[in-house]
C-alpha positions in Angstrom: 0.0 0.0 0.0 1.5 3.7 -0.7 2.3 6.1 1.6 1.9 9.6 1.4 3.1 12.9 3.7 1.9 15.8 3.4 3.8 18.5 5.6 4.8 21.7 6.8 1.3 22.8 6.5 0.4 26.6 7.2 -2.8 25.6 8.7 -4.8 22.5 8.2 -8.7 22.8 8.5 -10.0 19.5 9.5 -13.5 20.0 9.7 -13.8 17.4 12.2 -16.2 17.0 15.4 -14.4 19.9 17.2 -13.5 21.8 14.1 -9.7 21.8 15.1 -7.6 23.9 12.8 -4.1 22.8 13.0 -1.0 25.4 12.9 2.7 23.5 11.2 0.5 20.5 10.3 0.8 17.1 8.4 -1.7 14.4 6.8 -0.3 11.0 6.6 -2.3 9.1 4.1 -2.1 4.9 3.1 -3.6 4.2 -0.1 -6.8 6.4 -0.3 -7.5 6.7 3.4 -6.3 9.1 6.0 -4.2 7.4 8.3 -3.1 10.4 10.7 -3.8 14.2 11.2 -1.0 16.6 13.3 1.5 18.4 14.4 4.7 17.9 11.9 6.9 17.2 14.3 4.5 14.5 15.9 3.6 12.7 12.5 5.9 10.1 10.7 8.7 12.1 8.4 9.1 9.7 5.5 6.5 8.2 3.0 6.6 6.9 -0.7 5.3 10.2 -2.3 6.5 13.4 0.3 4.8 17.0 -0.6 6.3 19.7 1.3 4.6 22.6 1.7 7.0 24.7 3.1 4.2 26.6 5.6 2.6 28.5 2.6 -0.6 26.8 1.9 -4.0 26.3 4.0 -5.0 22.7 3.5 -8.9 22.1 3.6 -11.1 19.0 2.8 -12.0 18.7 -0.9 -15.4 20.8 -1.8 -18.6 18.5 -2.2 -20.5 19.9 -5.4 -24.9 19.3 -5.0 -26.3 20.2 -8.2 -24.9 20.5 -11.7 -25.8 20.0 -15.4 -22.5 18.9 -17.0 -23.5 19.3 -20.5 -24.9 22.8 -20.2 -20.9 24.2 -20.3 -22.0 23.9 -24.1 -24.5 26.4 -24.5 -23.3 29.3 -22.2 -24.3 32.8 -22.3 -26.5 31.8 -25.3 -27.9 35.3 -26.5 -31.6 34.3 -26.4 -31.6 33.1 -23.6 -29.0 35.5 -21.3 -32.5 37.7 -19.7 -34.8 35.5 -19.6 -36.5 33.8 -16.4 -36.6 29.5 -15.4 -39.0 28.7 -17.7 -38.6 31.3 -20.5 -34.9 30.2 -20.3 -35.2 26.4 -20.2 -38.1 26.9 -23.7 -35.5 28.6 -25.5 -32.6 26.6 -24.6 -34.3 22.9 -25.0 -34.6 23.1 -28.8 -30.7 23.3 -28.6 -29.9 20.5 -26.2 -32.1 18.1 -28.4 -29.1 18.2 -30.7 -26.6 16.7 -28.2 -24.7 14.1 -28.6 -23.1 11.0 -26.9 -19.6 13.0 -27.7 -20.9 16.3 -26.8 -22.1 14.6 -23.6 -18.7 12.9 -22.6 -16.7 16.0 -23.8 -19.0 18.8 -21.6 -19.0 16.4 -18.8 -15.1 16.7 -18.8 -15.1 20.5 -19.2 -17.5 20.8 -16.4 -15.4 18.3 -14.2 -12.1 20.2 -15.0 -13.6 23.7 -14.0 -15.0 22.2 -10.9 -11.8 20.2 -9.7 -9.3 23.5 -10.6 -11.9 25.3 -8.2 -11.1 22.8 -5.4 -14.1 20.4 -5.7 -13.2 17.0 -5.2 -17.0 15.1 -5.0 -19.7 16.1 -7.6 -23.2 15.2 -8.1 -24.4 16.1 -11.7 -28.1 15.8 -12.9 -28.8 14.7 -17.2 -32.1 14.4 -17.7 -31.6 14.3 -21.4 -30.9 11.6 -23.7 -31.4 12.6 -27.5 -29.4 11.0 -30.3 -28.3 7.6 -28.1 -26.8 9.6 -25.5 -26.4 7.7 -22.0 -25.5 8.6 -18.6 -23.2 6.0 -19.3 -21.2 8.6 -21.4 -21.0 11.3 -18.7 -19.8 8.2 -16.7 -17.1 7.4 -18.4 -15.7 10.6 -18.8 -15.7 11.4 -15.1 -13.5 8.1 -14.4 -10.8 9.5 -16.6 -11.0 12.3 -14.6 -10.7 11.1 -11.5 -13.3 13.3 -9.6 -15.8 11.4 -6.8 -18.6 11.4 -8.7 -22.6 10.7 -8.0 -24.3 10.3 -11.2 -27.9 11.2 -11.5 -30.3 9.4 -13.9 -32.1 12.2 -14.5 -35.4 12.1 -16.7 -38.4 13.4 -18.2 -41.9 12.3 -19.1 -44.4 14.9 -19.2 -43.7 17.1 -22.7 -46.2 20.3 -23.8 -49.0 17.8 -25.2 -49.5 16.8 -21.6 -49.5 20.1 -20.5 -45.6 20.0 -19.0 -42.8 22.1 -20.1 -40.5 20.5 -22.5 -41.4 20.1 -25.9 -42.0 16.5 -26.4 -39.6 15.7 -28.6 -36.9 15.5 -25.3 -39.4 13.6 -23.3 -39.1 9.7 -22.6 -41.6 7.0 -21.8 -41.9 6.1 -18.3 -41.3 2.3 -18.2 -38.3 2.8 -20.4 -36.9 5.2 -17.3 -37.3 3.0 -14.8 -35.9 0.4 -16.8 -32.6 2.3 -17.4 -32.4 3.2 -13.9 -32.9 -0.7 -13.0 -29.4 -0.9 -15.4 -27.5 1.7 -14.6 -28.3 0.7 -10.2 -27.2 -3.0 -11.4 -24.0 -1.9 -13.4 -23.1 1.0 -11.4 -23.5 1.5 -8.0 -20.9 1.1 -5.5 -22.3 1.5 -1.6 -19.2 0.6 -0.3 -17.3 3.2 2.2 -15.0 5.7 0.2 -16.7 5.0 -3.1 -16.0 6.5 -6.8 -19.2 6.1 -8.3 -22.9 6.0 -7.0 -25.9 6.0 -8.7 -28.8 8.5 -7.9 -32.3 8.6 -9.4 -33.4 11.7 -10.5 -36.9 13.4 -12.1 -36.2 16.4 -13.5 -38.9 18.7 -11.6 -42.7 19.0 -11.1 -43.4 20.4 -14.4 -41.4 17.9 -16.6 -42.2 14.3 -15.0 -45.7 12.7 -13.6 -46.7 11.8 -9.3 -46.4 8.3 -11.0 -43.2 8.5 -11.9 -41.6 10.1 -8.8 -43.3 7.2 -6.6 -42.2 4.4 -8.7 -38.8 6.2 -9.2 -38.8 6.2 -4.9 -39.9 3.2 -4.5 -37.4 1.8 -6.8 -34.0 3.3 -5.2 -35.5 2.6 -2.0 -35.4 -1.6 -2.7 -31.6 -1.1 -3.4 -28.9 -0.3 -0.4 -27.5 3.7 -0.5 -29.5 4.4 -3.7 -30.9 8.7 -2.8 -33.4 11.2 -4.9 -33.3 14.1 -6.2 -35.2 16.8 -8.4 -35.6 20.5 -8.7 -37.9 21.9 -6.7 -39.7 25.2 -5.6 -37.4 27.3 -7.6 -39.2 30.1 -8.7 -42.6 32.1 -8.5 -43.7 30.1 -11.7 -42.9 26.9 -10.1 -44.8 27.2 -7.3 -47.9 28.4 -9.5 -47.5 25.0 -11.7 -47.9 23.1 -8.8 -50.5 24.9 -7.5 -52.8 24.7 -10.5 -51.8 21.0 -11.6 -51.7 19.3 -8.0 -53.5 21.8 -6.0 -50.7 21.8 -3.3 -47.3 23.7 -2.9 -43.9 22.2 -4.0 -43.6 20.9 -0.3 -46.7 19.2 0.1 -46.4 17.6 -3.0 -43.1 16.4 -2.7 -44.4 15.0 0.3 -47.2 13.7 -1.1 -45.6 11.4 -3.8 -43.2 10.2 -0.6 -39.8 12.6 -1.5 -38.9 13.9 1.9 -36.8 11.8 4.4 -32.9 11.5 4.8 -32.1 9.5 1.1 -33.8 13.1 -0.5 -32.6 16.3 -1.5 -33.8 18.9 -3.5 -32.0 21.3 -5.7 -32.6 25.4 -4.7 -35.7 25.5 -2.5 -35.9 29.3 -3.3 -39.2 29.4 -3.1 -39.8 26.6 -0.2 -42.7 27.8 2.3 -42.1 28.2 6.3 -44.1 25.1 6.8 -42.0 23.0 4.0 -38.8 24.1 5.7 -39.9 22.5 9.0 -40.7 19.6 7.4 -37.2 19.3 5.9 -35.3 19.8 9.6 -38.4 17.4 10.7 -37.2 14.6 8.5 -33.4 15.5 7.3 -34.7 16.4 3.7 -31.7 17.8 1.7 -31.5 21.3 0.1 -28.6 22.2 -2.8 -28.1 25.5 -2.2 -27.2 27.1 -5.6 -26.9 31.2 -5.1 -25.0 31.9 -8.7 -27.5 30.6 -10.6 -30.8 31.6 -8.6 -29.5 35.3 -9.4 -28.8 34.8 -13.0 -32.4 33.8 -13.3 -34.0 36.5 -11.2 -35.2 33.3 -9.0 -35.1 34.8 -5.8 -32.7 33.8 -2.2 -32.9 30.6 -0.8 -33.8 31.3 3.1 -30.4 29.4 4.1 -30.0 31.0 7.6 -33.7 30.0 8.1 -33.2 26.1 6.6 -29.8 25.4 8.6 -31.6 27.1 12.1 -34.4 24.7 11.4 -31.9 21.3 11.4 -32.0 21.1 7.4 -29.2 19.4 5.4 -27.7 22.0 3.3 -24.8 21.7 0.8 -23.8 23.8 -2.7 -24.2 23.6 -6.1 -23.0 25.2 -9.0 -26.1 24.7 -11.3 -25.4 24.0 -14.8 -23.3 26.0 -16.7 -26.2 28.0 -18.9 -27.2 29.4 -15.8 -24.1 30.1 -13.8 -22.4 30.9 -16.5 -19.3 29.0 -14.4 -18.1 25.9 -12.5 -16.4 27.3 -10.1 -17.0 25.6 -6.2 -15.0 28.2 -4.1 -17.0 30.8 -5.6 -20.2 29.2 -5.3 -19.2 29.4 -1.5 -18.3 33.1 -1.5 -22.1 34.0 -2.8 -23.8 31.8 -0.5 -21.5 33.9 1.9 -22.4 37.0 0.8 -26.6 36.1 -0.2 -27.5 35.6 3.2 -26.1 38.7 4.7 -28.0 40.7 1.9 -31.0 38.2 2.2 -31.0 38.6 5.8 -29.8 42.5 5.7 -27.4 41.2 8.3 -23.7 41.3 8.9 -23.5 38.1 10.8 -26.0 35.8 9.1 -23.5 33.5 7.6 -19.8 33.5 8.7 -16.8 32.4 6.1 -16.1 29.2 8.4 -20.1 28.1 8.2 -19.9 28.8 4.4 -16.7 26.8 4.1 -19.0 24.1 5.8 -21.9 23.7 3.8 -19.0 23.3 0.6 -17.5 20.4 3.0 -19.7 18.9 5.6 -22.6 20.3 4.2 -22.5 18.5 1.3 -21.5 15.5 2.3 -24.5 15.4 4.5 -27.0 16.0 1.5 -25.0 13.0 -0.5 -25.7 10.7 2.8 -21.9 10.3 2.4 -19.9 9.7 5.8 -16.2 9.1 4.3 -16.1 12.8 3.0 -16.2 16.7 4.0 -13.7 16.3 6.5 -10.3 15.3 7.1 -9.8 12.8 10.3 -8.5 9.5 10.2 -10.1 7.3 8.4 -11.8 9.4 5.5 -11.1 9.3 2.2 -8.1 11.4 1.0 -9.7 13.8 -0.6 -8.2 17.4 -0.1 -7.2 20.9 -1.4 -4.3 23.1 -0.9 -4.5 27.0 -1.8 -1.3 28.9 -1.8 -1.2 32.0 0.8 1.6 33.9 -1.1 -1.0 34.7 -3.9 -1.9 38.4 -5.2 -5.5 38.4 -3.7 -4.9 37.1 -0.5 -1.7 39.6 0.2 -3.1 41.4 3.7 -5.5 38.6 4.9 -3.0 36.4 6.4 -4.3 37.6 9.9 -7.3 35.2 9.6 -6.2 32.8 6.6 -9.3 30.7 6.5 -11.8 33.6 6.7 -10.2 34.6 3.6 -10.7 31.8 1.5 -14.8 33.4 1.7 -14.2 36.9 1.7 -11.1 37.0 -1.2 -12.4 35.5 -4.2 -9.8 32.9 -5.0 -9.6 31.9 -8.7 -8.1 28.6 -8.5 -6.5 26.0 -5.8 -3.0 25.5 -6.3 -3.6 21.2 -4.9 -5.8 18.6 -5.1 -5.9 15.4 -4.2 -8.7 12.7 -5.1 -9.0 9.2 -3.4 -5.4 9.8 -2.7 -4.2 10.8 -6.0 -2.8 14.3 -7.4 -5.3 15.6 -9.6 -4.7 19.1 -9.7 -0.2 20.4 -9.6 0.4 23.8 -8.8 -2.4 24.6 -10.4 -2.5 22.3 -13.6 -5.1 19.5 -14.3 -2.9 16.2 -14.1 -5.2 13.9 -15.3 -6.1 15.3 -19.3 -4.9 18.2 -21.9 -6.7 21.2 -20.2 -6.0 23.1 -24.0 -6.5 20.1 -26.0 -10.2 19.7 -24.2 -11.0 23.4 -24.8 -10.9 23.0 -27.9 -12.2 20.0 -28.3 -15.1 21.5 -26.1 -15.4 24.6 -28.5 -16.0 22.8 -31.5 -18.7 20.8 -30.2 -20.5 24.2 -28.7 -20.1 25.5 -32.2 -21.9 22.7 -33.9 -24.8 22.3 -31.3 -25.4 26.2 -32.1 -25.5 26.2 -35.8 
């Protein structure tokens, strides 16, 4: 098994039970695990692999990523659709995303995953709910393990097109039975519940307005007959969600979730913007999930999520980027400098979320929503999964009084480590694992052909 040391740490943020952040620190890591956490001087000097920091970089567990649309890094900032609300935005943009491809599936996935792990994410969820032209979430799949990122892939999926009065046009739509068939498949072929897992499988409607109550019980009922198998969907995101719901269910996005049996500890919803006082205790109430995705709910005039309200009421809250058509970006750390800086303005208070608690929900917090254990902190142990961000960088000259604070209220642009199940994904700052270039353009040729 391989050894590797980590020293000479500036400060090392555990995120563990007590929170302990650890001055002149090391990780000691055996294979993929964590193995010890301290002092330099008290931890083991040698290993196979040694990286020395030399006291200039704040080590923090990897970032958990909630919510994304990998393939949507194709069709940013498209002009039609740059001022327009959810649903105004998602009509224009799904006559374009009917001409993806297995290729332009594999290919965005990578760009997305690149953006995400240069930002310090180290664990994504991503949610396709489109399959046109023999596209599978096996391609997104695939692409992710040449990555290397931790990765929870979401069968995502919808049924209800305009001639039965949903959203998408129907020629994106897909029958029901074949959903639940390919979600059977991908559970069986897939799915690892083991501890410190690479790949898990989620099931995933797409929302309210694109998929039927028969569909989201059956979908429930199916991931709950297999071991660690969660849900999730969009809901409550805007004004115009919550008046679909009203006038085809005759209930709010909570109720109805709870209605077709989505709330409980295996469930988490993606932005919640919208979500009623009552729905909010019903989410603490049972340990319903929320992916809390600030970027993109601005983009879309959408509103702000009442995060300071959903953490004081014991609900699971973690961060997502959104997809990249309404970010326009993939970038974690940022993600958690909004969410920062939305519920102070939200809240019109100073002190309604402090850097450290937004640093949690991109670590603990989303490992919580995931159901995952293993990650979001670093203890001995849990996977080695980590980040390392250079102090002795132009934005952070002055801040070195409070380090970690700074991480939130700087706006850091990249992390200069990262580390994956125990491998180096990310250099000083370079993707190890692909051609960053050679996948941009690869990436831009594909966005060019989707859009004419």
């Amino acid at each position: 098994m391989a050894t590797l040391l980590v020293k000479n740490i500036h400060t090392l943020v555990t995120m563990d039970e007590t929170r302990r952040e650890i001055r002149d620190a090391s990780l000691f890591i055996r294979d993929n695990i964590i193995e010890q956490v301290g002092k330099t001087l008290e931890l083991p000097q040698t290993a196979d692999e040694v990286l020395d920091l030399q006291g200039r970089h704040i080590v923090l567990p990897g970032l958990i990523n909630t919510h994304h649309h990998f393939f949507q890094t194709l069709t940013r900032v498209v002009p039609a659709a740059q001022n327009c609300d959810l649903f105004h935005w998602l009509q224009t943009l799904y006559p374009i995303w009917q001409n993806l491809t297995p290729e332009s599936v594999y290919i965005s996935s990578q760009m997305a995953a690149a953006e995400l792990m240069l930002s310090g994410c180290t664990t994504a969820s991503d949610h396709l709910y489109i399959y046109p032209n023999g596209s599978t979430l096996d391609d997104e799949i695939e692409a992710i393990e040449v990555m290397g990122l931790r990765f929870h892939a979401s069968r995502g999926s919808m049924s209800v097109g305009e001639s039965l009065g949903g959203l998408p046009p129907d020629s994106v739509v897909e029958k029901e039975a074949d959903i639940i068939k390919d979600s059977q498949r991908l559970i069986e072929q897939y799915h690892d519940n083991g501890r410190h897992a690479m790949l898990r499988i989620t099931l995933a409607p797409c929302s309210p307005f694109s998929v039927s109550p028969d569909l989201m019980r059956e979908s429930a009922a199916l991931a709950r007959s297999h071991p660690g198998i969660r849900l999730h969907t969009h809901l409550a995101e805007n004004k115009s969600d919550i008046e679909y719901s009203l006038a085809n269910f005759g209930m709010n996005p909570g109720d109805y979730a709870e209605s077709v049996g989505w709330l409980g500890k295996d469930v988490w919803h993606a932005h919640c913007v919208q979500l009623d006082d009552r729905a909010i205790q019903r989410f603490g109430e049972t340990g319903t999930g929320v992916a809390h995705c600030p970027c993109s709910n601005m983009r879309l005039a959408s509103g702000m999520a009442p995060i300071r309200k959903m953490l004081n009421h014991h609900v699971p809250v973690g961060l997502g980027v959104d997809g990249s058509a309404s970010n326009d970006g993939s970038n974690l750390l940022n993600e958690a400098r909004m969410a920062f800086l939305m519920a102070r303005v939200r809240e019109l208070d100073a002190a309604a979320m402090t850097a450290r608690e937004a640093l949690e929900l991109a670590t603990l917090g989303g490992a919580k929503v995931l159901g995952r254990d293993d990650i979001g902190s670093l203890s001995p142990g849990m996977a080695a999964d980590f980040i390392a961000i250079n102090l002795d960088r132009p934005e952070l000259a002055g801040a070195h009084h409070d380090a970690i604070a700074a991480i939130i209220f700087c706006q850091i642009k990249f992390v200069d480590y990262s580390f994956i199940n125990g491998r180096k994904v990310v250099d000083q700052g370079r993707l190890t694992p692909i051609e960053l270039e050679t996948l941009v353009e690869k990436h831009n040729r594909l966005a060019y052909q989707l859009l004419t």
